[in-house]
C-alpha positions as CSV (number, residue, x, y, z in Angstrom):
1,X,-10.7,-11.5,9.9
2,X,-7.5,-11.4,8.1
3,X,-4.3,-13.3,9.9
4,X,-2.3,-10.9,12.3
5,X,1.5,-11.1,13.4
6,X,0.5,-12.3,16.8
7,X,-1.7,-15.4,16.0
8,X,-0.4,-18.5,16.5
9,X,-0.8,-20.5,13.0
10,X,-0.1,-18.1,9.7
11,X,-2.2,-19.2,6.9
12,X,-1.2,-18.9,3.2
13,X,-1.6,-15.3,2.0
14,X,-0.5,-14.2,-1.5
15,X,-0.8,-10.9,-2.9
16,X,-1.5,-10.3,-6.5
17,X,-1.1,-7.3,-8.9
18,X,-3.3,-8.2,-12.2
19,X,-2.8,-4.8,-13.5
20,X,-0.2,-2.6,-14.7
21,X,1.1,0.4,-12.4
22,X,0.6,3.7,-14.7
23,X,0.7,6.7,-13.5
24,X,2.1,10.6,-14.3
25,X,3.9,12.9,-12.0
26,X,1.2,15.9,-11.0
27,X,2.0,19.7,-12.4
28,X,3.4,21.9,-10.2
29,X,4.0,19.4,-7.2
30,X,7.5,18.2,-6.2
31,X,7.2,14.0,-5.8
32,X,3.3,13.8,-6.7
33,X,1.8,11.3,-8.7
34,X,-1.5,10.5,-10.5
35,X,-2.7,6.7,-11.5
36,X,-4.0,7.0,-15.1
37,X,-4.7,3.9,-15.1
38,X,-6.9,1.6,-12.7
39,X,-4.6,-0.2,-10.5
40,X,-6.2,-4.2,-9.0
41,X,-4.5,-6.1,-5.9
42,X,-6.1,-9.2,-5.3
43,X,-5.9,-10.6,-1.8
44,X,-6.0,-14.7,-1.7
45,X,-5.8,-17.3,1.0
46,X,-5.2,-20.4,0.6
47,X,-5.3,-19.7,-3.1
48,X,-9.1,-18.4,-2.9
49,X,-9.8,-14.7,-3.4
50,X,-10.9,-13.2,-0.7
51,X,-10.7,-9.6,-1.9
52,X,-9.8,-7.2,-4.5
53,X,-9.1,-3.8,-4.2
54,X,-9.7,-1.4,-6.8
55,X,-7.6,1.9,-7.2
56,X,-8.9,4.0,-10.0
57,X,-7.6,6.9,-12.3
58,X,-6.7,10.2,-10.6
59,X,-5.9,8.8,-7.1
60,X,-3.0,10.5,-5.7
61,X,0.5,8.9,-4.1
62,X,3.6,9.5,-3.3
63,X,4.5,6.3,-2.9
64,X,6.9,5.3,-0.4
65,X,6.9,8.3,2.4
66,X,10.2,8.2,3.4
67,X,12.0,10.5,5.0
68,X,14.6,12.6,2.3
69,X,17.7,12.1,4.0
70,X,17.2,8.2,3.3
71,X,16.3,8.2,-0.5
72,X,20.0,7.4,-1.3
73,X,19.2,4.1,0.9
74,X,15.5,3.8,-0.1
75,X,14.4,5.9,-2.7
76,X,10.2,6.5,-2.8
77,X,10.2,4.3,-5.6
78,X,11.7,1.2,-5.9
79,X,10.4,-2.7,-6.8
80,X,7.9,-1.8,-3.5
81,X,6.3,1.3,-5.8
82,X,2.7,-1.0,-6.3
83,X,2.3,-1.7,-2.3
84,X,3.6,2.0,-1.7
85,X,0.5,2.4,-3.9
86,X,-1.8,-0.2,-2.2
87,X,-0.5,1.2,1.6
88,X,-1.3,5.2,0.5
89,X,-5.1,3.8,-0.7
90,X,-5.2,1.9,2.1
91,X,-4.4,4.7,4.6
92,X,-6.4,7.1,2.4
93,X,-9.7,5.5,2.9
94,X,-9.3,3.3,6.1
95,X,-11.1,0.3,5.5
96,X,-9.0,-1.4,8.0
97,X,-7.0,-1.3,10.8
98,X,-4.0,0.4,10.8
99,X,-2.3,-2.9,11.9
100,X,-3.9,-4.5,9.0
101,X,-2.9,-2.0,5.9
102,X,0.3,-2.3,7.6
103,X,0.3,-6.1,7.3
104,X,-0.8,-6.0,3.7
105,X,1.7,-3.5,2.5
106,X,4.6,-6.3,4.1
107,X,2.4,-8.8,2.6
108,X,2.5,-6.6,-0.7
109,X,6.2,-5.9,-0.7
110,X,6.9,-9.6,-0.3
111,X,4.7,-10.2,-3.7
112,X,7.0,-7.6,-5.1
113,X,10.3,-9.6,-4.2
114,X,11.3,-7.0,-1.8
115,X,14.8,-7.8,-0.5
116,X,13.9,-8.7,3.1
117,X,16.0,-5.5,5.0
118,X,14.5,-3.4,2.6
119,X,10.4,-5.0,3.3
120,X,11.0,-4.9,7.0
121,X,12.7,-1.2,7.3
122,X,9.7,-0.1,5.5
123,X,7.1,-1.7,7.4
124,X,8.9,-0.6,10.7
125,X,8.8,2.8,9.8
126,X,5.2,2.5,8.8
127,X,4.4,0.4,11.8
128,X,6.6,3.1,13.8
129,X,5.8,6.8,12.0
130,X,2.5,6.0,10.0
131,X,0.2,7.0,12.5
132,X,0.4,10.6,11.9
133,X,-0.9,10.4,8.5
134,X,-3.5,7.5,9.3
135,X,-4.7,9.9,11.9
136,X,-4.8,12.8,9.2
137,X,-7.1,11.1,7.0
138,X,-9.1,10.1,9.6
139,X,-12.3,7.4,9.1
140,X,-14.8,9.4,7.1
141,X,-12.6,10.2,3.8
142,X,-14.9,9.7,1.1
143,X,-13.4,7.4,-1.5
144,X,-14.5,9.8,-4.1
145,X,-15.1,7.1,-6.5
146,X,-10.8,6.3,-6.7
147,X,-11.0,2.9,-4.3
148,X,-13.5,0.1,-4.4
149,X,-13.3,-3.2,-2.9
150,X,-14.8,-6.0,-5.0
């Protein structure tokens, strides 16, 4: 089970992105964009891998959902674009909690060097507003072959 905010000891979690973030913005839509290239995080703990996620070509993001009136404080892209990424595939296909692809997106940010008001005012409003689009997907969204976990 991975570690939660609540438990007592916190082990040693690093987030790794192996692959390059390529994507193209999507004819016809206003902030839509497609990877065109396959996107891998790798989870580790304690420096062992214990998962990696695969995003393939064609999945669909927005990255960071926030709110229009805020873009001239946090625009949807910014050096948090590849967990934006991670947190829409993880929300998408609901492997885990909501709790948890909450926790990995902070986790993810942090790998990014995400100032730390910037990390936490993200995952607040994720932690605070995300529900309404977890609930949208709901847990039978077929990955369609765009996520895989290795």
């Amino acid at each position: 089970m991975l570690w939660l905010p609540s438990t007592k000891q916190k082990p040693d979690f690093r987030i790794e992105f192996p692959s390059p973030l390529l994507v193209e913005l999507v004819d016809g839509e206003d902030f839509l964009f497609r990877l065109i290239g396959a996107f891998d995080v790798v989870v580790r703990v304690q420096g062992e891998e214990v998962v990696c996620f695969k995003i393939h070509p064609g999945f669909m993001t927005d990255f960071a959902s926030v709110p229009r009136f805020l873009w001239s404080i946090l625009p949807p892209i910014g050096k948090y674009a590849k967990a934006a990424v991670l947190h829409d595939a993880l929300y998408r296909f609901q492997v885990f909690s909501r709790k948890v692809c909450d926790y990995l997106f902070l986790l993810a940010m942090e790998a990014c060097r995400v100032p730390f008001w910037e990390r936490y005012a993200l995952y607040w409003g994720v932690r605070i507003g995300g529900w309404v689009v977890f609930n949208k997907y709901g847990k039978k969204t077929p990955t369609d072959g765009k996520f895989e976990i290795l």
